[in-house]
N, C-alpha and C positions, 0 to 999 in steps of 0.2 A: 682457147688453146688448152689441150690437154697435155700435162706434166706427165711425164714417167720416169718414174725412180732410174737409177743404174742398176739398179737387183732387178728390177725389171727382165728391162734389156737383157743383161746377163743370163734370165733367166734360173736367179739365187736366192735362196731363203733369208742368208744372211744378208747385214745391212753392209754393203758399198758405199757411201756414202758416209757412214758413220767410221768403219776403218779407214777411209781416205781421212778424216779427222784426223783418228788420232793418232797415224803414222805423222802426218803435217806436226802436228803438236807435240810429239814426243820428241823430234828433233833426231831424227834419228841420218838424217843425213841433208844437203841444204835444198834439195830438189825430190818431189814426190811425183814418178811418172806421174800420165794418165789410166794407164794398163794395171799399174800395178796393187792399189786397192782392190780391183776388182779380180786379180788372180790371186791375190791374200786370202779375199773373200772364198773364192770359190776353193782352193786349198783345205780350210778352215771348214766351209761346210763337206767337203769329201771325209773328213778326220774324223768331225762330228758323226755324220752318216756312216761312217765305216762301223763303229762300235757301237750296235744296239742297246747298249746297257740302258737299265731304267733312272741311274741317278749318273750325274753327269760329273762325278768326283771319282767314281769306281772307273766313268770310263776314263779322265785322265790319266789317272794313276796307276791303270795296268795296262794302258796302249801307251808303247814306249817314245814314239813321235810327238806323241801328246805331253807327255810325261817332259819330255826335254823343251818341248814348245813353251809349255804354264808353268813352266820350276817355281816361278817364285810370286805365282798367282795366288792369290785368298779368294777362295767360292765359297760366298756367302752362302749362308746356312745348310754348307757341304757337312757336316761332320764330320767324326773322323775313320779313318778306317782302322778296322782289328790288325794289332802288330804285333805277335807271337815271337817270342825269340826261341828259334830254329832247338836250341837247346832243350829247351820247356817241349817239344813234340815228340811224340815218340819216333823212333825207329823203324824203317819200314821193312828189316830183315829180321827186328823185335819178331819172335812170336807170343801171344797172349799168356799172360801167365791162368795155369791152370788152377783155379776153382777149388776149396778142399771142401769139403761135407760137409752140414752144419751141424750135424748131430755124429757125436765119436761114434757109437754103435752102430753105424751102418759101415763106418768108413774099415778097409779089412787092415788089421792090424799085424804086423808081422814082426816075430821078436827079433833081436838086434842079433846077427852072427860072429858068431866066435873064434879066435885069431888062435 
């Protein structure tokens, strides 16, 4: 007899089986459907899939669903991300400050007018 997974079936990358776990084990309520691991699962792999990023902490943390789903998750060897306080950036109606000469003599010097 041949065994097949419930990601299988499902047709899911993510493990079914393993979220059926650990909903049971967290205790998060006294009964865990049969359906409902496996729409965890596939939820979960839609979220994942939804954001291409290449490391899986940028995509947390700037897909807002994601972001409220892992609040208080630790990804392991996620590092961290750069966090600029808004203050420290320039202005975006700033325009560049202009550039003086490096050398006096070229720059044209005008004498100061008289009141």
């Amino acid at each position: 007899m041949d065994t097949v997974s419930r990601s299988v079936k499902a047709g899911l990358q993510f493990p079914v089986g393993r979220i059926g776990r650990y909903l049971k084990k967290g205790r998060y309520s006294q009964r865990v459907g049969t359906g409902a691991p496996v729409y965890l699962a596939a939820v979960l792999e839609y979220l994942a899939a939804d954001d291409h990023s290449k490391h899986v902490l940028l995509a947390v943390r700037n897909y807002e669903e994601l972001r409220k789903l892992l609040a208080g998750v630790t990804i392991a060897h996620g590092g961290v991300l750069a966090n600029i306080n808004p203050i420290l950036l320039p202005k975006k109606n700033e325009k560049p400050v202009a550039k003086e000469p490096k050398s006096p003599s070229k720059a044209t010097k005008k004498s100061p007018k008289k009141a």
